[in-house]
DRENPA-3360 file (N, C-alpha, C; in nm, 2 decimals, always signed):
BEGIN
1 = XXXXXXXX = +0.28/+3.25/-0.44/+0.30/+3.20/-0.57/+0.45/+3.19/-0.60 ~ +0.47/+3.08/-0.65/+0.63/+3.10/-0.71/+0.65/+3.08/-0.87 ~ +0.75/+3.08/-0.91/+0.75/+3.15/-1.05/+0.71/+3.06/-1.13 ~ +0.62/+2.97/-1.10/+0.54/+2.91/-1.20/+0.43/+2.93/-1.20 ~ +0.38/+3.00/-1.08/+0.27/+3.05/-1.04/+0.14/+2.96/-0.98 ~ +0.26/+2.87/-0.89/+0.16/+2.76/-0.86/+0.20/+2.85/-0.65 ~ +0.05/+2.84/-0.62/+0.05/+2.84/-0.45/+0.12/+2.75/-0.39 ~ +0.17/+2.76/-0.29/+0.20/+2.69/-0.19/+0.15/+2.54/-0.18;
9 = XXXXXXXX = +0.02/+2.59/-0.12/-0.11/+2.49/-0.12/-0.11/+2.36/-0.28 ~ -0.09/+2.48/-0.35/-0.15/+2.40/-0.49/-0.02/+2.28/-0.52 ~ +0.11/+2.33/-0.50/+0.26/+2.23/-0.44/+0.25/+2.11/-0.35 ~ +0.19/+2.19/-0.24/+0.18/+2.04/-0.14/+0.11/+1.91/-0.19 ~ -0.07/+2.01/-0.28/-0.15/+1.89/-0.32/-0.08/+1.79/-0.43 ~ +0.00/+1.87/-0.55/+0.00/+1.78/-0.64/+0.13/+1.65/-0.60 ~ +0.23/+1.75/-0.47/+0.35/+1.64/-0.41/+0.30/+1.51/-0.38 ~ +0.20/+1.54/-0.30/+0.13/+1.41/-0.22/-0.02/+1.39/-0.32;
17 = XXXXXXXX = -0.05/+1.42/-0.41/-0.09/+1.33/-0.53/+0.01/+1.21/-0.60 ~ +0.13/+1.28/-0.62/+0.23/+1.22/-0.70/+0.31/+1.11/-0.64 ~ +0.30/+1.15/-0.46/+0.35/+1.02/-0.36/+0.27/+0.93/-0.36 ~ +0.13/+0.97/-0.39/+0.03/+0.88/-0.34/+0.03/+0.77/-0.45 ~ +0.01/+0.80/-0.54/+0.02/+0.76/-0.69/+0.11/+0.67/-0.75 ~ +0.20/+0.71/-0.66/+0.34/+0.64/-0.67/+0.34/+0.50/-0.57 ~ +0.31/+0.55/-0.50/+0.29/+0.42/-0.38/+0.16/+0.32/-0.42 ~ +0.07/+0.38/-0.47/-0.01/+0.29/-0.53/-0.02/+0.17/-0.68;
25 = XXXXXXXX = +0.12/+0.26/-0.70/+0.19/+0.22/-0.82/+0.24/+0.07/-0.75 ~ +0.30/+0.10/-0.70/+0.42/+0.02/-0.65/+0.35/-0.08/-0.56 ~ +0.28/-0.04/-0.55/+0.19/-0.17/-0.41/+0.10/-0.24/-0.52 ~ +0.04/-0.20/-0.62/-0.02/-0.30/-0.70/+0.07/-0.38/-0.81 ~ +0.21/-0.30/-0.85/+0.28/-0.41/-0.88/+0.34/-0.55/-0.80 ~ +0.35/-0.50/-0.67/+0.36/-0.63/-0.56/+0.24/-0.70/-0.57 ~ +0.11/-0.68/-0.60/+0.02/-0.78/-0.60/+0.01/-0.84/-0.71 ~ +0.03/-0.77/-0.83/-0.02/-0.84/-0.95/+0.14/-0.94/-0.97;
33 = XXXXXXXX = +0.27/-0.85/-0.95/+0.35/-0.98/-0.98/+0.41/-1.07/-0.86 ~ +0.28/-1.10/-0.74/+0.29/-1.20/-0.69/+0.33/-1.22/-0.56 ~ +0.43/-1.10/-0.58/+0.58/-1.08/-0.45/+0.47/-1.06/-0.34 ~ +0.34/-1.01/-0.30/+0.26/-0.98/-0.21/+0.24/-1.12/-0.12 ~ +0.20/-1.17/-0.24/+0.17/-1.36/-0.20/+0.22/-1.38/-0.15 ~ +0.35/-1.36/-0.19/+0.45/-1.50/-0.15/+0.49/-1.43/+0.01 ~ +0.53/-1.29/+0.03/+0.58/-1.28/+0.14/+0.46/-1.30/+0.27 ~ +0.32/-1.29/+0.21/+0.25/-1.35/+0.28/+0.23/-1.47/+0.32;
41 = XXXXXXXX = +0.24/-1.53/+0.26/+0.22/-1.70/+0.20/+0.35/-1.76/+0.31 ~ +0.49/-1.70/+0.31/+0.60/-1.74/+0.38/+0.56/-1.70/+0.47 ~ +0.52/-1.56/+0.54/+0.49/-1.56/+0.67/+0.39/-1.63/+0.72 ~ +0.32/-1.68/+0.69/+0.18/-1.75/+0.70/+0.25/-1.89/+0.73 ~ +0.34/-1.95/+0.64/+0.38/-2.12/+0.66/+0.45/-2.13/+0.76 ~ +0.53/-1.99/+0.83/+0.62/-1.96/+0.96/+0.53/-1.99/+1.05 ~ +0.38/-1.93/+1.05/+0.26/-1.94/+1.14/+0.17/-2.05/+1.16 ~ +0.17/-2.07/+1.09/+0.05/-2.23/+1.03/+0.06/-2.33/+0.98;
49 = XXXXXXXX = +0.01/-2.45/+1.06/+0.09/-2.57/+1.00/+0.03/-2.67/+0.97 ~ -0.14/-2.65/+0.98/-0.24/-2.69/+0.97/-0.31/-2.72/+0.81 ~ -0.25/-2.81/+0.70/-0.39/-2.79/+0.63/-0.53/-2.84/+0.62 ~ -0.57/-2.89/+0.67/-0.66/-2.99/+0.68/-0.77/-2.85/+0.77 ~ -0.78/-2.76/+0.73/-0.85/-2.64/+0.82/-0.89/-2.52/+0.73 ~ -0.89/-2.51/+0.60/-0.96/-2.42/+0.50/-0.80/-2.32/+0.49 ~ -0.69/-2.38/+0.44/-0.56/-2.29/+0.43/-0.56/-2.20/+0.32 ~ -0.65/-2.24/+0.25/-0.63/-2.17/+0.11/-0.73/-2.06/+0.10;
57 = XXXXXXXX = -0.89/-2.07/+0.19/-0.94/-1.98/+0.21/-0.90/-1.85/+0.31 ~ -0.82/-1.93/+0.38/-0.77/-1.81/+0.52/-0.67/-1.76/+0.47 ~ -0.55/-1.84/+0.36/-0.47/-1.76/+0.31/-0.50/-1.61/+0.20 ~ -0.61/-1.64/+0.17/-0.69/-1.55/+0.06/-0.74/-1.43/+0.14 ~ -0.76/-1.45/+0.26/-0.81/-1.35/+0.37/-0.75/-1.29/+0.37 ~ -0.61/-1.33/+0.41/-0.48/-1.28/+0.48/-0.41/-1.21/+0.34 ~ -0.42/-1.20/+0.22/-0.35/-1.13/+0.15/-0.45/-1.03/+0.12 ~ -0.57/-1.03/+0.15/-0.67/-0.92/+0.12/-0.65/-0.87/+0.24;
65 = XXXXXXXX = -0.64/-0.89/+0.33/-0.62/-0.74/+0.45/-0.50/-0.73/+0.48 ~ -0.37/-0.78/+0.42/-0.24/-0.75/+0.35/-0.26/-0.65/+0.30 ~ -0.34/-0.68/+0.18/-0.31/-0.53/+0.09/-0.40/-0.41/+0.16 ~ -0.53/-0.47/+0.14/-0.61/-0.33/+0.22/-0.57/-0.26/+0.33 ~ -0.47/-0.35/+0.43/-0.39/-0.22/+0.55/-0.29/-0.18/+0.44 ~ -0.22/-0.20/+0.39/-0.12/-0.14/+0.31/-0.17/+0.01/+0.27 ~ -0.28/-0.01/+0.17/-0.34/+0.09/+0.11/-0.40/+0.22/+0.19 ~ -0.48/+0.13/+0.31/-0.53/+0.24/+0.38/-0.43/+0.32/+0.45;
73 = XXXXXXXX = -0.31/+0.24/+0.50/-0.19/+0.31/+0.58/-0.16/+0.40/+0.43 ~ -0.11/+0.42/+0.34/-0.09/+0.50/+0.27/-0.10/+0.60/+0.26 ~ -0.30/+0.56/+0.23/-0.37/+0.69/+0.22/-0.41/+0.78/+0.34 ~ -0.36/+0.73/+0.48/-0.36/+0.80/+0.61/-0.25/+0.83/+0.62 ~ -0.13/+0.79/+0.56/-0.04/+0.87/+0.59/+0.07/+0.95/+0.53 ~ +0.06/+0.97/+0.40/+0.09/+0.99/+0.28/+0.03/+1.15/+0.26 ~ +0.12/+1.24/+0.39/+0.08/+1.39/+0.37/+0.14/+1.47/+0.38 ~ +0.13/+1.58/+0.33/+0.28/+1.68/+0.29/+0.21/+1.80/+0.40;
81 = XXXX = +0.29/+1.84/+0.46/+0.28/+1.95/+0.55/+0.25/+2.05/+0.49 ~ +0.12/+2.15/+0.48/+0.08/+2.29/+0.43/+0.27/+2.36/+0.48 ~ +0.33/+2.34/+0.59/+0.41/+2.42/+0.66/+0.54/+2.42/+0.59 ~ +0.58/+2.33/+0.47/+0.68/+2.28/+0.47/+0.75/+2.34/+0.34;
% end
């Protein structure tokens, strides 16, 4: 316990609550103000040059599993060591 009388344990959870939290902060302001898009959207027009082939459906793909590896990488790796 330390002098607030929080465990160890009980420190690491709320750090990596407050990381987590934070990153999820910050990753859904990249989507709602756009910036997600676009850096998708640019990488995507570097890649593809095709519209005449469903671009706007495949681009909508590609920012949804944009974000969803984002998030899942987060939440896999976004952990405070019990040791630390």
């Amino acid at each position: 316990m330390n002098e607030l009388g929080l465990s160890r344990e009980s420190v690491r959870q709320l750090v990596e609550q407050i990381v987590t939290e934070t990153v999820n902060k910050h990753m859904t302001t990249l989507e709602t103000s756009g910036a997600l898009a676009r850096i998708v959207e640019d990488a995507f027009h570097r890649l593809y040059r095709d519209p005449k082939t469903g671009y706007a459906n495949f681009k909508s793909l590609i920012q949804d599993a944009a974000m969803t590896t984002a998030k899942v990488f987060v939440s896999e790796n976004v952990r405070i060591s019990p040791n630390t």
